[in-house]
C-alpha positions as CSV (number, residue, x, y, z in Angstrom):
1,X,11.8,-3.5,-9.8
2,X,12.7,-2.8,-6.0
3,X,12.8,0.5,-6.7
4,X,8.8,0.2,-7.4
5,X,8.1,-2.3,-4.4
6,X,10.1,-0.1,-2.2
7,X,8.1,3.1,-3.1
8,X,4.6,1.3,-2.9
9,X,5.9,0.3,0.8
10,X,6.7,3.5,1.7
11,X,3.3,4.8,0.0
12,X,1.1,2.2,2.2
13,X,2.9,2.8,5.4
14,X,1.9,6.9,4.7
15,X,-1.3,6.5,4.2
16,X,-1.8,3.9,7.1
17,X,0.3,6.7,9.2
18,X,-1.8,9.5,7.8
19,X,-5.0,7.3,8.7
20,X,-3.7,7.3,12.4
21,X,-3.1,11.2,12.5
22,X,-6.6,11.8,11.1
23,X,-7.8,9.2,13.5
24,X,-6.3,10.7,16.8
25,X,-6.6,14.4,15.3
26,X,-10.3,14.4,14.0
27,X,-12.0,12.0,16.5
28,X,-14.1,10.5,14.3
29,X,-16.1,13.5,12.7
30,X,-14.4,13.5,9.3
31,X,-14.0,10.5,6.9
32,X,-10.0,11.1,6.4
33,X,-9.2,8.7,8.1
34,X,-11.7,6.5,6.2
35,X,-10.7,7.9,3.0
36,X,-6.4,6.9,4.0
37,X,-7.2,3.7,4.8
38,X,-9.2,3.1,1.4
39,X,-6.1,4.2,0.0
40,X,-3.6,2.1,2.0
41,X,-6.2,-1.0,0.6
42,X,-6.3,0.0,-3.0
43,X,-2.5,0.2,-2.8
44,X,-2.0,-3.2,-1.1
45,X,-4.0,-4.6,-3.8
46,X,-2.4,-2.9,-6.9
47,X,1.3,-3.8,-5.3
48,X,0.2,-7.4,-4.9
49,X,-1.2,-7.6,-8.6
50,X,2.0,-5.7,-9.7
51,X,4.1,-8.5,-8.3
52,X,1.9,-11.5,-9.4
53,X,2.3,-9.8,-13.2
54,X,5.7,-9.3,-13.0
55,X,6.4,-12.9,-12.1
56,X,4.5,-14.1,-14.7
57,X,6.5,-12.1,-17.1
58,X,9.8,-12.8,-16.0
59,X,10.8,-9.8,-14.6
60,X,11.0,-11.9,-10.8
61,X,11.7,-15.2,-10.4
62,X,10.3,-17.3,-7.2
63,X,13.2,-18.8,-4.0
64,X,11.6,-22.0,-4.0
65,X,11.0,-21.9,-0.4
């Protein structure tokens, strides 16, 4: 399970570094840096569903804090 968490981490923080390389690179005339930061989202989103599911089914278990 960290294993998975860990590589969506280091997937998001690529795109959102790639995002700033296309940013400071193209200027503003291509839609990389556009395209990277839709990516970054949808992969926030699927790592935030992935965690929700896998508390539901037990595979995580909640602090209490």
């Amino acid at each position: 399970m960290r294993i998975i968490v860990i590589l969506a981490f280091i997937g998001i923080l690529a795109s959102l570094a790639s995002a700033g390389v296309y940013l400071m690179r193209d200027k503003g005339t291509t839609n990389r840096t556009v395209n990277a930061l839709t990516v970054r989202i949808g992969l926030s989103i699927v790592l935030f569903l992935f965690v929700l599911l896998a508390h539901h089914m037990g595979w995580i278990q909640s602090t209490g804090f």
